[in-house]
N, C-alpha and C positions, 0 to 999 in steps of 0.2 A: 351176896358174897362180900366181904368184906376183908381188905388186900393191904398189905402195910411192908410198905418198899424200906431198904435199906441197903448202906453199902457207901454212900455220896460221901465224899471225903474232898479235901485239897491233892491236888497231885499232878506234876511238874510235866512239863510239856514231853509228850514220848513215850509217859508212863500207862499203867495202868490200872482197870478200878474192876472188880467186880461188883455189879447192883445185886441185889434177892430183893423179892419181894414174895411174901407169905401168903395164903388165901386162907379165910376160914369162912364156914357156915355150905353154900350151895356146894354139891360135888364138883370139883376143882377140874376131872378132866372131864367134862361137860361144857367148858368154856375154851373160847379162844382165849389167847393174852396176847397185850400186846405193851411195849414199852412207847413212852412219848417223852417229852422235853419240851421245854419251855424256858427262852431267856428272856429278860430283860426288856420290855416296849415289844417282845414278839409275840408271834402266836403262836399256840400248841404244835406241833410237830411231830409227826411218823417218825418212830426210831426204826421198828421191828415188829415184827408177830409172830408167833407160834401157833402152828393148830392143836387141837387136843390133845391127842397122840403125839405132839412133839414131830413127828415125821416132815411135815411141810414147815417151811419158815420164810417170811417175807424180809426185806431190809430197804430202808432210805439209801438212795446213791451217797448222799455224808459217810453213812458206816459201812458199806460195803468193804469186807476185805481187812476191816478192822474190828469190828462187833459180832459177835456173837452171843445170838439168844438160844437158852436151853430152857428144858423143865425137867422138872421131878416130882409126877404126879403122887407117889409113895409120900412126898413129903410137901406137898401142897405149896411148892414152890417154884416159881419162874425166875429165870437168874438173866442178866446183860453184862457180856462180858466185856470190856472195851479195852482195846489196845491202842498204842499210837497215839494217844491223845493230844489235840493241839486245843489250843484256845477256842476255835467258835465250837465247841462240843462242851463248853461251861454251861451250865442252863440246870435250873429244877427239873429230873428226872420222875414221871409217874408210870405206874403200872396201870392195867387195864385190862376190865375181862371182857368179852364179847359172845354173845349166841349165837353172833354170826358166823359161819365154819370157813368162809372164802376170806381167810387173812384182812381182814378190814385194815383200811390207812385213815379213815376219815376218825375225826377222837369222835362226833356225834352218832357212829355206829358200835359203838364199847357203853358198855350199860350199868358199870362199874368201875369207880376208880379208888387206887389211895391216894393218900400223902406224898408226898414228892419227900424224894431227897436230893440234897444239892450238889450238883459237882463243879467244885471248881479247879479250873489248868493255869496254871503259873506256866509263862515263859522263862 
């Protein structure tokens, strides 16, 4: 599988960003997806997850209530939708597929990544 996120932009404290991120090559709803982040001197970090079918979906306490993750297996794309946004939700966003079916939070259970994109929140 091969996964190429986009979406990361500048965008002011409040606001909002929609991430995509694409799949191509192994069949798309056969995987979990999950979204991560990563800023600066940290480590990787659970954003969210979707199961195959889209039906179930996990979230980090950070995004609860403010994030939401979809998919569109038609079009081999997992989406993060983020609202609210304040400053510590700055950070390189990446996508991620997993064969694991039980929503993975751990990044060393996803068996596929992209590219990050970056998001940055101006106060």
């Amino acid at each position: 599988v091969q996964l190429q996120a986009s979406g990361g932009g500048l965008v002011r404290a409040g606001g909002s960003l929609r991430l995509s991120c694409v799949a191509s090559g192994r069949a798309f709803s056969s995987v979990t997806m999950g979204w991560f982040r990563q800023a600066p001197g940290k480590e990787r970090e659970f954003v969210a997850a979707i199961s195959r079918s889209g039906g179930s979906t996990s979230y980090a306490d950070s995004g609860k209530g403010r994030f939401t993750i979809s998919r569109d297996n038609a079009k081999n794309t997992v989406y993060l939708r983020m609202n609210s946004l304040k400053s510590e939700d700055a950070a390189v966003y990446y996508c991620a597929a997993s064969f694991i079916l039980e929503l993975p939070r751990r990044p060393y259970d996803y068996n596929y990544w992209g590219r990050g994109t970056q998001v940055t929140v101006s106060s």
